[in-house]
PDB file of N, CA, C, O and CB in Angstrom:
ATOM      1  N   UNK A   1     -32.234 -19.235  16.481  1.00  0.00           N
ATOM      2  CA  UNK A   1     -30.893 -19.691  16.175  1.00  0.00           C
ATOM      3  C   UNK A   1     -30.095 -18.528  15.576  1.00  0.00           C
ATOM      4  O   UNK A   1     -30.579 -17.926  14.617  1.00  0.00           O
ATOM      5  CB  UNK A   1     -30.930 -20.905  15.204  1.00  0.00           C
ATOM      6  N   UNK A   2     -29.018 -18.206  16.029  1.00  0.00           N
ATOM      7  CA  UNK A   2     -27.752 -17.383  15.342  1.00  0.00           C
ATOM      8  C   UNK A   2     -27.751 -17.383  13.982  1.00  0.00           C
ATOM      9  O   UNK A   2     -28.558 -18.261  13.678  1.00  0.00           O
ATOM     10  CB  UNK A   2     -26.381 -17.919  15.688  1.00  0.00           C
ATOM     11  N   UNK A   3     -27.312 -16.906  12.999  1.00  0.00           N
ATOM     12  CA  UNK A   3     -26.777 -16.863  11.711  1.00  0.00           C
ATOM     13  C   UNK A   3     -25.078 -16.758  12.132  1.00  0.00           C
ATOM     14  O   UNK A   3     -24.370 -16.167  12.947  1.00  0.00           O
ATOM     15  CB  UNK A   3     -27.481 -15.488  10.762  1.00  0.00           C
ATOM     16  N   UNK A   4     -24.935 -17.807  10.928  1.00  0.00           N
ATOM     17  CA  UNK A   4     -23.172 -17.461  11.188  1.00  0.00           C
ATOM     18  C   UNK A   4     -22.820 -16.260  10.163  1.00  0.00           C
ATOM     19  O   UNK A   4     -23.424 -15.980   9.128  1.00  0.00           O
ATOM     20  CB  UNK A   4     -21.971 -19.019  10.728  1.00  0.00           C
ATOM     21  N   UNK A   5     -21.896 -15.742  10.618  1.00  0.00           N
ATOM     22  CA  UNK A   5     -22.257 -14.399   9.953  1.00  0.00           C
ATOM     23  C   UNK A   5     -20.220 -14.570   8.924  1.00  0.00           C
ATOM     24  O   UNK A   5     -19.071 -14.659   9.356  1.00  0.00           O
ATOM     25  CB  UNK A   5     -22.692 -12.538  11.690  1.00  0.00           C
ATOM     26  N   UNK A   6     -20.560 -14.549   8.151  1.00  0.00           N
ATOM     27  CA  UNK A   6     -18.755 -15.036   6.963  1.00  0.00           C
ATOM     28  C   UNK A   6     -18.442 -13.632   6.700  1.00  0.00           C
ATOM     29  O   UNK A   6     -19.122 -12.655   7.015  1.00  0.00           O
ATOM     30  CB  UNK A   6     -18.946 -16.133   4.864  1.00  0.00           C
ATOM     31  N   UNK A   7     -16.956 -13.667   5.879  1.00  0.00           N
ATOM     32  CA  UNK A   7     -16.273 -12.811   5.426  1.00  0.00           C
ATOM     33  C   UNK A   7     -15.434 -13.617   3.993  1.00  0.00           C
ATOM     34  O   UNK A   7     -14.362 -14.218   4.066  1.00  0.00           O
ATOM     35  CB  UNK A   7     -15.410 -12.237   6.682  1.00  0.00           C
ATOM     36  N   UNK A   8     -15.872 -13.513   3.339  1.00  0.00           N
ATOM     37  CA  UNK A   8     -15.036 -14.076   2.067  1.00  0.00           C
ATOM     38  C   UNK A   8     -13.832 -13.448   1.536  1.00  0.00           C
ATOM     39  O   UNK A   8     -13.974 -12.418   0.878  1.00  0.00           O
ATOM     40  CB  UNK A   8     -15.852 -14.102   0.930  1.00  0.00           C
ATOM     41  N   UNK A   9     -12.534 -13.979   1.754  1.00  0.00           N
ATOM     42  CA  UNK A   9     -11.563 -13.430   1.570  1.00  0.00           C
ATOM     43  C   UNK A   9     -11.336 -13.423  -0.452  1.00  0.00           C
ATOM     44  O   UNK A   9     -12.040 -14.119  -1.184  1.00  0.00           O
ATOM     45  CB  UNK A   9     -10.487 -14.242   2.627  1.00  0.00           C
ATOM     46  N   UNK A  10     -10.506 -12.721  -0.836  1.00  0.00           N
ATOM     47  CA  UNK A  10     -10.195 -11.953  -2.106  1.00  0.00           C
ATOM     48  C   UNK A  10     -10.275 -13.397  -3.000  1.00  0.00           C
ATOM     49  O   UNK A  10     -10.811 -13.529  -4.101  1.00  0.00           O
ATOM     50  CB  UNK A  10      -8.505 -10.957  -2.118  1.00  0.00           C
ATOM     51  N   UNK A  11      -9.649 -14.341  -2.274  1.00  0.00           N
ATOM     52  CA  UNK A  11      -9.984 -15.683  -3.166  1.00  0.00           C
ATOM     53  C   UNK A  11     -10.571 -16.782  -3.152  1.00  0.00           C
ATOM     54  O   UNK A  11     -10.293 -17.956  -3.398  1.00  0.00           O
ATOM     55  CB  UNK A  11      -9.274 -16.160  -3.435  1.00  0.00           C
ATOM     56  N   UNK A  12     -11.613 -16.077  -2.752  1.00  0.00           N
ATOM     57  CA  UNK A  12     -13.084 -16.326  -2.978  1.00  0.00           C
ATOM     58  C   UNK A  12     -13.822 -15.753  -4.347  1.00  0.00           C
ATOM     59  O   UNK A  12     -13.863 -14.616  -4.818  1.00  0.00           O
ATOM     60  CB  UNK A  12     -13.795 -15.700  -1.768  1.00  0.00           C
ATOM     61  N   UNK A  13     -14.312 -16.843  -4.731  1.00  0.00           N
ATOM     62  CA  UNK A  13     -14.887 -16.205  -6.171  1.00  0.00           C
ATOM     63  C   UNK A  13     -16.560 -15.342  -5.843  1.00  0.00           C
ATOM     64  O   UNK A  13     -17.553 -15.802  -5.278  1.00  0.00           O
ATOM     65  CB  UNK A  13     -15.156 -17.824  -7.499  1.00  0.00           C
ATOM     66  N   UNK A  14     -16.413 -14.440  -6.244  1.00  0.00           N
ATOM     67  CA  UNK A  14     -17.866 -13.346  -6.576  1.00  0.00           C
ATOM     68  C   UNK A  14     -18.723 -14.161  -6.245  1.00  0.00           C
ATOM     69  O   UNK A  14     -19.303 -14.268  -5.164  1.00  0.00           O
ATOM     70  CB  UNK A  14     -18.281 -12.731  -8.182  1.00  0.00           C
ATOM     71  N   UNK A  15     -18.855 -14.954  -7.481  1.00  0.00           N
ATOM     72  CA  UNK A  15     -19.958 -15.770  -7.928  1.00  0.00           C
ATOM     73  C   UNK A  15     -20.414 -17.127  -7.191  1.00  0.00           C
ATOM     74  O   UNK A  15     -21.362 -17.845  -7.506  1.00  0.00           O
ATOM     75  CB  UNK A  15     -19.633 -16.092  -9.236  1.00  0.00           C
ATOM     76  N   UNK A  16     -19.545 -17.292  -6.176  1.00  0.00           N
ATOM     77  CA  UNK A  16     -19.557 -17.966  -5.061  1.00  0.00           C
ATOM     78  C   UNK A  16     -20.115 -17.690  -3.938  1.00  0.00           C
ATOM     79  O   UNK A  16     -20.642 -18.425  -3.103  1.00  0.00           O
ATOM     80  CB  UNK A  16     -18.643 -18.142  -4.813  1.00  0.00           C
ATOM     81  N   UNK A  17     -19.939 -16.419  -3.984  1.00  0.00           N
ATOM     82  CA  UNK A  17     -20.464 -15.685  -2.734  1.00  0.00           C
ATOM     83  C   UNK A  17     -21.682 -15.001  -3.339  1.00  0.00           C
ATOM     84  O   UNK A  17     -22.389 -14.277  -2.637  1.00  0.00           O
ATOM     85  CB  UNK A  17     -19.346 -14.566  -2.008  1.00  0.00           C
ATOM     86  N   UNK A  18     -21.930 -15.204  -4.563  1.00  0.00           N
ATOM     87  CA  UNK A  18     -23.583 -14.374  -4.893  1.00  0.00           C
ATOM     88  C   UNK A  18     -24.470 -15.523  -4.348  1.00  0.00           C
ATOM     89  O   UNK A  18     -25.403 -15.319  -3.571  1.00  0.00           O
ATOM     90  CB  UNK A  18     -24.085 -13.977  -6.909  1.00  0.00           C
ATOM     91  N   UNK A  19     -24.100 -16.791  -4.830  1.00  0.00           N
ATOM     92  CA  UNK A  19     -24.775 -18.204  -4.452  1.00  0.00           C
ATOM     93  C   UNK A  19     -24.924 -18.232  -3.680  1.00  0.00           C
ATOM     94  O   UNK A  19     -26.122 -18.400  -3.453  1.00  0.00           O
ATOM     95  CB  UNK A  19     -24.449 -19.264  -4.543  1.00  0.00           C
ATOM     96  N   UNK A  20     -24.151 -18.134  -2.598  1.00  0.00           N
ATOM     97  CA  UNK A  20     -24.133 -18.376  -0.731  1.00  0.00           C
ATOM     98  C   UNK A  20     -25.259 -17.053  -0.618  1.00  0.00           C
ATOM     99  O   UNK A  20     -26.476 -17.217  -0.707  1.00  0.00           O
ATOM    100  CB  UNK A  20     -22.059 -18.003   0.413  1.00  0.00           C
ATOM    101  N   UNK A  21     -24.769 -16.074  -0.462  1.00  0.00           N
ATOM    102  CA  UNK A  21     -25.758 -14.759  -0.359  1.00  0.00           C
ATOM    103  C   UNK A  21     -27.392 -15.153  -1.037  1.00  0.00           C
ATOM    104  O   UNK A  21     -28.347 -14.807  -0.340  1.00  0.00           O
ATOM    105  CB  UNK A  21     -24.940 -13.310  -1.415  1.00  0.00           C
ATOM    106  N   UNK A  22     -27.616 -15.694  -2.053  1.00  0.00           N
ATOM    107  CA  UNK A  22     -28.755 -16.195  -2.422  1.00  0.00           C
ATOM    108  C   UNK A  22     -29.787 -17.147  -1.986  1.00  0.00           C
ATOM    109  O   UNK A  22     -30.998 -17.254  -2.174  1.00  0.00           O
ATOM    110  CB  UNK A  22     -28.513 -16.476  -3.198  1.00  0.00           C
ATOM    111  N   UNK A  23     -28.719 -17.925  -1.217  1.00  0.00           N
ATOM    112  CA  UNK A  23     -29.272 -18.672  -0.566  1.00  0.00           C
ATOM    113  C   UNK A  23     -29.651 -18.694   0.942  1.00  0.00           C
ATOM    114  O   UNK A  23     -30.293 -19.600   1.473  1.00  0.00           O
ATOM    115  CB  UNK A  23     -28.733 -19.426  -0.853  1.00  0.00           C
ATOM    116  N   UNK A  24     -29.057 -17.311   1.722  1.00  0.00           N
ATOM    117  CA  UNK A  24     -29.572 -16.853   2.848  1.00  0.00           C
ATOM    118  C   UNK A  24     -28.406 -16.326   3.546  1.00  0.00           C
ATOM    119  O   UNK A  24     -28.465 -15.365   4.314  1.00  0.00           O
ATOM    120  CB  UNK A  24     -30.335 -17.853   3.580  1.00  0.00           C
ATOM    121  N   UNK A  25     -27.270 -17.019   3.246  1.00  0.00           N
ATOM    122  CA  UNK A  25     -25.740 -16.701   4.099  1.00  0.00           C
ATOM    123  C   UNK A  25     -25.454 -15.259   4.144  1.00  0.00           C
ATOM    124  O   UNK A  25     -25.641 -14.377   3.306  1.00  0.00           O
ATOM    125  CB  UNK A  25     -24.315 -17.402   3.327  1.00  0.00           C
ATOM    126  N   UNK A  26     -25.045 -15.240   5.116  1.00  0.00           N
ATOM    127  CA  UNK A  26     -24.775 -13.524   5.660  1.00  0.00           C
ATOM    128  C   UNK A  26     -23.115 -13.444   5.444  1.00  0.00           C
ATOM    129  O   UNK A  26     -22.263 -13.657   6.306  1.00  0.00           O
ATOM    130  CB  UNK A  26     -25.277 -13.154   7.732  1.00  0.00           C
ATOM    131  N   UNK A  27     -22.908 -13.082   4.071  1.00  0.00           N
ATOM    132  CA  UNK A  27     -21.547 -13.204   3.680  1.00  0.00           C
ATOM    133  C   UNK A  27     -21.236 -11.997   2.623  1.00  0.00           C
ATOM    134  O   UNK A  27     -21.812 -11.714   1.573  1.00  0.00           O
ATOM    135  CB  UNK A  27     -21.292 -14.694   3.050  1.00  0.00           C
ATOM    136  N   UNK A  28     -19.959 -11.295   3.369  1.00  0.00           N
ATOM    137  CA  UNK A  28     -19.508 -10.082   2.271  1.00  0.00           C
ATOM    138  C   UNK A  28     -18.327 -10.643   2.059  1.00  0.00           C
ATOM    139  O   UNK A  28     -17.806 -11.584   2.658  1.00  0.00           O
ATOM    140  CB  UNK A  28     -19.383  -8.390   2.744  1.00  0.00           C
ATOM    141  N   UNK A  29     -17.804  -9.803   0.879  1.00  0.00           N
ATOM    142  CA  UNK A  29     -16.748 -10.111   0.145  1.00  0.00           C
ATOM    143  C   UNK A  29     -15.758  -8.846   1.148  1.00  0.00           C
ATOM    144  O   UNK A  29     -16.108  -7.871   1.814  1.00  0.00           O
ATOM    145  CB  UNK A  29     -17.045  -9.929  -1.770  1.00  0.00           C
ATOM    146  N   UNK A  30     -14.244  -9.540   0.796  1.00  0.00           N
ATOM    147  CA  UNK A  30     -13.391  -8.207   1.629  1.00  0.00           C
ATOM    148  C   UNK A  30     -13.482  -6.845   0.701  1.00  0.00           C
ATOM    149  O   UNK A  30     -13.690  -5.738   1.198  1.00  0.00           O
ATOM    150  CB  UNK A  30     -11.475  -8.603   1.857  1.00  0.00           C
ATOM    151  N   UNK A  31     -13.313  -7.054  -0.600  1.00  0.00           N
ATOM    152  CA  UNK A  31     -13.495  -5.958  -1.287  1.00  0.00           C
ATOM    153  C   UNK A  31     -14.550  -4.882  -0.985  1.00  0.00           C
ATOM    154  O   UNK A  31     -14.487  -3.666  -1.165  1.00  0.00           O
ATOM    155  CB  UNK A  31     -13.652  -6.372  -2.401  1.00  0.00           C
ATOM    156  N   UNK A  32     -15.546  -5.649  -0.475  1.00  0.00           N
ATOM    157  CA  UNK A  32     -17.216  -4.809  -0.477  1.00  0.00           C
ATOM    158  C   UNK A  32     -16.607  -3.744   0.584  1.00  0.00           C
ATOM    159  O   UNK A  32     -17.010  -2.589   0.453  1.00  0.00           O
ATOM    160  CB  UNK A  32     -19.014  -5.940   0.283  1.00  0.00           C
ATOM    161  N   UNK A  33     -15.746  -3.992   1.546  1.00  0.00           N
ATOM    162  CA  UNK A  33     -15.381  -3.145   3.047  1.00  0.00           C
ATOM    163  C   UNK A  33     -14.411  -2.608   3.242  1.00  0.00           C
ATOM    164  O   UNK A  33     -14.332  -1.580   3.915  1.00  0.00           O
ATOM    165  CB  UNK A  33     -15.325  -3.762   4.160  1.00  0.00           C
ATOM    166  N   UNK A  34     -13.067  -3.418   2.472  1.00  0.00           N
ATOM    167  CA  UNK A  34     -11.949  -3.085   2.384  1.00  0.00           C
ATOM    168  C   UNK A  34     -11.019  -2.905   1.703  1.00  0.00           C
ATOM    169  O   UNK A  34     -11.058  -3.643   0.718  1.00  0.00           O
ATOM    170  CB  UNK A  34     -11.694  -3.390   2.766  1.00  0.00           C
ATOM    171  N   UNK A  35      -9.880  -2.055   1.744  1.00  0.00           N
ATOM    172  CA  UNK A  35      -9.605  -1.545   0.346  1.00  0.00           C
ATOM    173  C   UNK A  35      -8.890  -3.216  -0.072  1.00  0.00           C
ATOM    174  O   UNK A  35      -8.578  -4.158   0.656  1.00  0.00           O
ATOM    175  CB  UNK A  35      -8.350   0.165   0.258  1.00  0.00           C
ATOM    176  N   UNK A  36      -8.831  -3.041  -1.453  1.00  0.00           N
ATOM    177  CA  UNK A  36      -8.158  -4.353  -1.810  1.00  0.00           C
ATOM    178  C   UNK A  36      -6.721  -4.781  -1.368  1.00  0.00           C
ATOM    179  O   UNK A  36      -6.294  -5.935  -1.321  1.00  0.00           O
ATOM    180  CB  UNK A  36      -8.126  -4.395  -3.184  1.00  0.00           C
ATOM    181  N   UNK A  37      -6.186  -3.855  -1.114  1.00  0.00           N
ATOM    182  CA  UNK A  37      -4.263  -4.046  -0.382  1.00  0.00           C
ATOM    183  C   UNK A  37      -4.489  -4.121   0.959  1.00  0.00           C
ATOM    184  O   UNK A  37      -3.656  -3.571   1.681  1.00  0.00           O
ATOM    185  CB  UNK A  37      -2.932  -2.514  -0.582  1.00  0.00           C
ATOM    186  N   UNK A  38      -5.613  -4.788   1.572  1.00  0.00           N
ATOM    187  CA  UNK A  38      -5.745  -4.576   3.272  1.00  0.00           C
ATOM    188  C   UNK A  38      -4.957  -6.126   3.221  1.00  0.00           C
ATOM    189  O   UNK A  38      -5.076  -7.128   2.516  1.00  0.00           O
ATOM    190  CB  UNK A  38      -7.775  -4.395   4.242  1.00  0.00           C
ATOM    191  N   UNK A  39      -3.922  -5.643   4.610  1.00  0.00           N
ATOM    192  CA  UNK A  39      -3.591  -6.997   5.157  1.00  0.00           C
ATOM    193  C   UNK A  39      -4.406  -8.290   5.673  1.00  0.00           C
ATOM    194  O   UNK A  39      -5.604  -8.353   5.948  1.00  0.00           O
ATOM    195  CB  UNK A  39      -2.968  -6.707   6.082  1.00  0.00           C
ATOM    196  N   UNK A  40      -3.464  -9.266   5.725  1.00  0.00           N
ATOM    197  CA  UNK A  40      -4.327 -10.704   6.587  1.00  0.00           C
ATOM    198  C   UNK A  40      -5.382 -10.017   7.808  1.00  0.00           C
ATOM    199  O   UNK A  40      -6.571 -10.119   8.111  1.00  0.00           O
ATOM    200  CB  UNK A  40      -2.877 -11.976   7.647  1.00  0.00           C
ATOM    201  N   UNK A  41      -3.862  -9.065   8.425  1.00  0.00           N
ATOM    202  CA  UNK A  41      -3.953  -8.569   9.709  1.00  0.00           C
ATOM    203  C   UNK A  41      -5.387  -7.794  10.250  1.00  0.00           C
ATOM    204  O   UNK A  41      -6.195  -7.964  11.162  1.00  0.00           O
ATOM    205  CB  UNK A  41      -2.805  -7.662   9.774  1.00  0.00           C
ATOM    206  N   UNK A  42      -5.178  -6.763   9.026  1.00  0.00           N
ATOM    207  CA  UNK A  42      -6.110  -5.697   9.067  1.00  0.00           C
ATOM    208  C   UNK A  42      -7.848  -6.501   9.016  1.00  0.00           C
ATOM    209  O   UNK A  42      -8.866  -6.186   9.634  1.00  0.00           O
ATOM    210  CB  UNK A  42      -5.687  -4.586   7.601  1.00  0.00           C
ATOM    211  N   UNK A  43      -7.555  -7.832   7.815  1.00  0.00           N
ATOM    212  CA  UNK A  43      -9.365  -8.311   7.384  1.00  0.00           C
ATOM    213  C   UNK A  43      -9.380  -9.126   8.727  1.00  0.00           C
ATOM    214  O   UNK A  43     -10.441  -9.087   9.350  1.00  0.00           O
ATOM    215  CB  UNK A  43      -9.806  -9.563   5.558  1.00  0.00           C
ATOM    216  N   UNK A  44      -8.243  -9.933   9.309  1.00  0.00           N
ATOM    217  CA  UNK A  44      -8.667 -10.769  10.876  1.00  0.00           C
ATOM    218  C   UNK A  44      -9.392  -9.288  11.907  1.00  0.00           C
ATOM    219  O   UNK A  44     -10.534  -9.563  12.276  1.00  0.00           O
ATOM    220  CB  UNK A  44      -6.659 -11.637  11.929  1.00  0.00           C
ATOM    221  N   UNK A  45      -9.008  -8.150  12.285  1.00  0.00           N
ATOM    222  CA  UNK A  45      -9.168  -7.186  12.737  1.00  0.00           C
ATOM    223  C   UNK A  45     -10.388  -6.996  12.509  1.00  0.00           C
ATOM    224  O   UNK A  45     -10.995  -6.944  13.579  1.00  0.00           O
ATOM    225  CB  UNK A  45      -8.422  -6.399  12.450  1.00  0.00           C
ATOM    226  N   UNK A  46     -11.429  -6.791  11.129  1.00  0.00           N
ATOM    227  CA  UNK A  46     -12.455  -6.252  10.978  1.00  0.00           C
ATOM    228  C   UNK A  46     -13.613  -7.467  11.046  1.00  0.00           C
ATOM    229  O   UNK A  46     -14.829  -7.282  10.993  1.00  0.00           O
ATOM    230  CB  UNK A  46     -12.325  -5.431   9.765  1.00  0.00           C
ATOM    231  N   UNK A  47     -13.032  -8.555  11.157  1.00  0.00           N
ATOM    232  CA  UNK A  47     -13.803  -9.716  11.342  1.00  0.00           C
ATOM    233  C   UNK A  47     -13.853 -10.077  12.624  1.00  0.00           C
ATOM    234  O   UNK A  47     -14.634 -11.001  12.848  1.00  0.00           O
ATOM    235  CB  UNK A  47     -13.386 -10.751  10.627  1.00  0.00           C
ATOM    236  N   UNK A  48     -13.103  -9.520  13.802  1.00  0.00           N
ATOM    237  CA  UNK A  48     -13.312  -9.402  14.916  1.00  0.00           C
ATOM    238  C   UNK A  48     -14.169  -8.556  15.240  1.00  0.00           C
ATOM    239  O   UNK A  48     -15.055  -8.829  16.049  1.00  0.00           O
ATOM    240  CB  UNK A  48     -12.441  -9.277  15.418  1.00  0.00           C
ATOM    241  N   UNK A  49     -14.065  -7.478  14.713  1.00  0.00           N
ATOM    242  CA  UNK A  49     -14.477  -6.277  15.270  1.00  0.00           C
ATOM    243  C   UNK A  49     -16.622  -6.548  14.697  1.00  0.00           C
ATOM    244  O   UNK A  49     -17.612  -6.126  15.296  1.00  0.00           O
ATOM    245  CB  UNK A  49     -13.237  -4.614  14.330  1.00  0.00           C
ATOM    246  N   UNK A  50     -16.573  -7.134  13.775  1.00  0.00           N
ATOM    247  CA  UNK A  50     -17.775  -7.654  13.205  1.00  0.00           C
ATOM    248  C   UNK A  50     -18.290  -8.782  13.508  1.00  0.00           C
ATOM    249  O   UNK A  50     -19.343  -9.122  12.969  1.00  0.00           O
ATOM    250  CB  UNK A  50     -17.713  -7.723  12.084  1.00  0.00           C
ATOM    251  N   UNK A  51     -17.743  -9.479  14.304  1.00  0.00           N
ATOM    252  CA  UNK A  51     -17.992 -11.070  14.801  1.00  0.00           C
ATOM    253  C   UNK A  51     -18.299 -11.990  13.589  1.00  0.00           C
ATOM    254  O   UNK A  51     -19.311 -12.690  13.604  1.00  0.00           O
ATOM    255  CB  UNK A  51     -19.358 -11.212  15.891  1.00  0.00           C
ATOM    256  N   UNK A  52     -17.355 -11.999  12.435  1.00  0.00           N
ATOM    257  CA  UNK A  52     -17.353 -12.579  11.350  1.00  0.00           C
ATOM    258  C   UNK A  52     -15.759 -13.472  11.265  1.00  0.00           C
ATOM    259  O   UNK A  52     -14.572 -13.256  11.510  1.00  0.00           O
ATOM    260  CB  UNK A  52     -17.677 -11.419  10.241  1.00  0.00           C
ATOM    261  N   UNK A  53     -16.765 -14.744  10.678  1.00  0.00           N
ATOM    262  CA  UNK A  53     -15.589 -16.205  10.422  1.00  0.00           C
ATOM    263  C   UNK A  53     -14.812 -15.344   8.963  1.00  0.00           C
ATOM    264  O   UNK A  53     -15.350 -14.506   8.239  1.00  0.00           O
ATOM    265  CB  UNK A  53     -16.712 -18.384   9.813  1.00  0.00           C
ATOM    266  N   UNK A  54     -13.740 -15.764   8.894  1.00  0.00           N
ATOM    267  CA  UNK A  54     -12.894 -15.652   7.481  1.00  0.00           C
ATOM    268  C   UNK A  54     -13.237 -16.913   6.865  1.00  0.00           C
ATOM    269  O   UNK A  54     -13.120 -17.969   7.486  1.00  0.00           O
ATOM    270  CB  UNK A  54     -11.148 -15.493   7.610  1.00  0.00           C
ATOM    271  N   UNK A  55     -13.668 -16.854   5.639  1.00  0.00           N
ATOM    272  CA  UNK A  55     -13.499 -18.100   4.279  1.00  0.00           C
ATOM    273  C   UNK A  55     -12.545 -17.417   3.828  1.00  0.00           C
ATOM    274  O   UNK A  55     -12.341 -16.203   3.803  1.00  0.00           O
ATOM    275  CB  UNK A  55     -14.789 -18.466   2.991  1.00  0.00           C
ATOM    276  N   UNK A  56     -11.758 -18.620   3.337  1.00  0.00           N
ATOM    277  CA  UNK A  56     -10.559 -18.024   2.724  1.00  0.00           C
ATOM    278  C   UNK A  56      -9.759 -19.236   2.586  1.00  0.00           C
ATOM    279  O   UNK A  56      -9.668 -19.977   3.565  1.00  0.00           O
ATOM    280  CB  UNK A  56      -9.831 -16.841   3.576  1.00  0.00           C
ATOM    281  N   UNK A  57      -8.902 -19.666   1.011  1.00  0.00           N
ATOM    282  CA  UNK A  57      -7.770 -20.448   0.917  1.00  0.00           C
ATOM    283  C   UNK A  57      -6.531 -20.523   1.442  1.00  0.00           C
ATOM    284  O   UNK A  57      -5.807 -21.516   1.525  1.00  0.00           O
ATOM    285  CB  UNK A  57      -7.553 -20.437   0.064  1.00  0.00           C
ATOM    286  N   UNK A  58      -6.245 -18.955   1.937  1.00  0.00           N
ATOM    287  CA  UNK A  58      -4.751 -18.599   2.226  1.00  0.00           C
ATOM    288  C   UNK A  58      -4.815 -19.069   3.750  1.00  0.00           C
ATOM    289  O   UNK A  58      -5.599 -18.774   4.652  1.00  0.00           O
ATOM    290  CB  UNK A  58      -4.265 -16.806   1.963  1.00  0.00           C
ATOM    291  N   UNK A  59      -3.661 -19.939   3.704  1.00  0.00           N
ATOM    292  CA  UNK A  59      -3.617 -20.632   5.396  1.00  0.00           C
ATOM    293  C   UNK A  59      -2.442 -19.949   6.224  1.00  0.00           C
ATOM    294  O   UNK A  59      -1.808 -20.468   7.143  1.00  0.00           O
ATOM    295  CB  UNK A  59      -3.220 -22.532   5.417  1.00  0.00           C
ATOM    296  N   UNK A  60      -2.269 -18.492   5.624  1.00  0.00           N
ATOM    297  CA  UNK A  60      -1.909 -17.587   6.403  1.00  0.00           C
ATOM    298  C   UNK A  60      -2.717 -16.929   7.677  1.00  0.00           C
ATOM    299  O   UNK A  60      -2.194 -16.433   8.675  1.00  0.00           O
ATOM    300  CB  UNK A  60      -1.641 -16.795   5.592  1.00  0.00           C
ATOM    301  N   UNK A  61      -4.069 -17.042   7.406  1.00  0.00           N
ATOM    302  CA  UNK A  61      -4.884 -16.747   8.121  1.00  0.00           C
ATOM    303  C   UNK A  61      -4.763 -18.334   9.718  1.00  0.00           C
ATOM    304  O   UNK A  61      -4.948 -18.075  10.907  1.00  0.00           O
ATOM    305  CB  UNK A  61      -6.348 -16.530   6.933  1.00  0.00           C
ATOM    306  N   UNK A  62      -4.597 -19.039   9.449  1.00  0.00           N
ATOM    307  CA  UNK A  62      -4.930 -19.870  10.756  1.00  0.00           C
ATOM    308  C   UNK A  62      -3.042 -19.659  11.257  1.00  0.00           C
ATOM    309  O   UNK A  62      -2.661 -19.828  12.416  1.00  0.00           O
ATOM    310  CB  UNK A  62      -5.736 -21.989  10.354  1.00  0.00           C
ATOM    311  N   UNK A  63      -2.494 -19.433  10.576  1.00  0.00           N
ATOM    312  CA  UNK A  63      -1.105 -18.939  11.508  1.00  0.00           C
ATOM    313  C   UNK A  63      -1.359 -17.835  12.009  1.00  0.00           C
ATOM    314  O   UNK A  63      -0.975 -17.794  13.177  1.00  0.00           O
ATOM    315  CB  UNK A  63       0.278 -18.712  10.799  1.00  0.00           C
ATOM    316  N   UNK A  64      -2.014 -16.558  11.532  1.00  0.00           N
ATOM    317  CA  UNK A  64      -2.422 -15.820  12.313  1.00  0.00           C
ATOM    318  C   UNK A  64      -3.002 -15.713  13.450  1.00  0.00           C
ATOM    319  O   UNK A  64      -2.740 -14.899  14.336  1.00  0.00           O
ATOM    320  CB  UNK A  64      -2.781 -15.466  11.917  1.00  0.00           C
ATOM    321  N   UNK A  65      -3.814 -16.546  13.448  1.00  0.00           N
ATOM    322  CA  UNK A  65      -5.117 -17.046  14.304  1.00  0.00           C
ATOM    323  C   UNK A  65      -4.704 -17.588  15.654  1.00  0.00           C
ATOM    324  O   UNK A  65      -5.203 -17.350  16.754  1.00  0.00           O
ATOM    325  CB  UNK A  65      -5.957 -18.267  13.528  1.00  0.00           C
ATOM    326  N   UNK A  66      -3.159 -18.771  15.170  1.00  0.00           N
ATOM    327  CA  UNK A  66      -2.615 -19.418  16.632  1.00  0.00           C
ATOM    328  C   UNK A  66      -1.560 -18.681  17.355  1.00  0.00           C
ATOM    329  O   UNK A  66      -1.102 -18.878  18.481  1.00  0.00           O
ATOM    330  CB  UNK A  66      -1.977 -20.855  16.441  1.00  0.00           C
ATOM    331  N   UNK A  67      -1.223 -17.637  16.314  1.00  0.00           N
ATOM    332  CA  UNK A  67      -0.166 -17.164  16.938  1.00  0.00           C
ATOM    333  C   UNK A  67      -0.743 -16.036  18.222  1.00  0.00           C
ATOM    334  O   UNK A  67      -0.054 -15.858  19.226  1.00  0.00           O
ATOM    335  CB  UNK A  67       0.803 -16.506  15.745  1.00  0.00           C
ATOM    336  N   UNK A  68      -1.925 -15.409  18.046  1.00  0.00           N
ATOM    337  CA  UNK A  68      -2.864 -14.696  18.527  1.00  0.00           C
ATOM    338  C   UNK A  68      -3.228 -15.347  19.740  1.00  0.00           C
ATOM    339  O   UNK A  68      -3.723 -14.752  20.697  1.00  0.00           O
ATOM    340  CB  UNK A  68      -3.887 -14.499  17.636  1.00  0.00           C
ATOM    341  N   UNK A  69      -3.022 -16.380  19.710  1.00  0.00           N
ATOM    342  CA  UNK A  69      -3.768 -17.163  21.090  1.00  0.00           C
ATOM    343  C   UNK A  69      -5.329 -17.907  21.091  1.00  0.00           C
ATOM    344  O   UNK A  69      -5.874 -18.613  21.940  1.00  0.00           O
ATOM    345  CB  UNK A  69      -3.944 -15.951  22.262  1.00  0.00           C
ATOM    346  N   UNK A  70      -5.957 -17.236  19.255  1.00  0.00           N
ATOM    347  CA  UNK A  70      -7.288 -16.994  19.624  1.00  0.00           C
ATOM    348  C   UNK A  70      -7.821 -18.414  19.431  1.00  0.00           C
ATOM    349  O   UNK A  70      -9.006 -18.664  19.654  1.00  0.00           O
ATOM    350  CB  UNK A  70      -8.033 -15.825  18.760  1.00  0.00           C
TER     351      UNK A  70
END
């Protein structure tokens, strides 16, 4: 079976993602990769480019997402 493989966006708590990570989830924080002023644009980009889902509160990201076609 696959692992789903995440990307935890900036508001996402640490300590949220140490838990998930502890428990087997294949999940980085954006900070760990990218500088902290990276756009929506830029973390949708590297989560493509990584075949990684975005977690994330900001529902800027799924306007991104439809406007894309994807």
């Amino acid at each position: 079976m696959t692992q789903i493989r995440l990307m935890a966006d900036m508001n996402i708590s640490p300590q949220t993602v140490s838990a998930l990570q502890q428990q087997g989830w294949d999940l980085i924080r954006v900070p760990d990769v990218l500088p902290a002023n990276a756009s929506d644009e830029e973390i949708l980009n590297f989560c493509r480019q990584e075949n990684r889902a975005i977690v994330s509160f900001d529902l800027d990201f799924s306007m991104l997402v439809a406007l894309n076609g994807e």
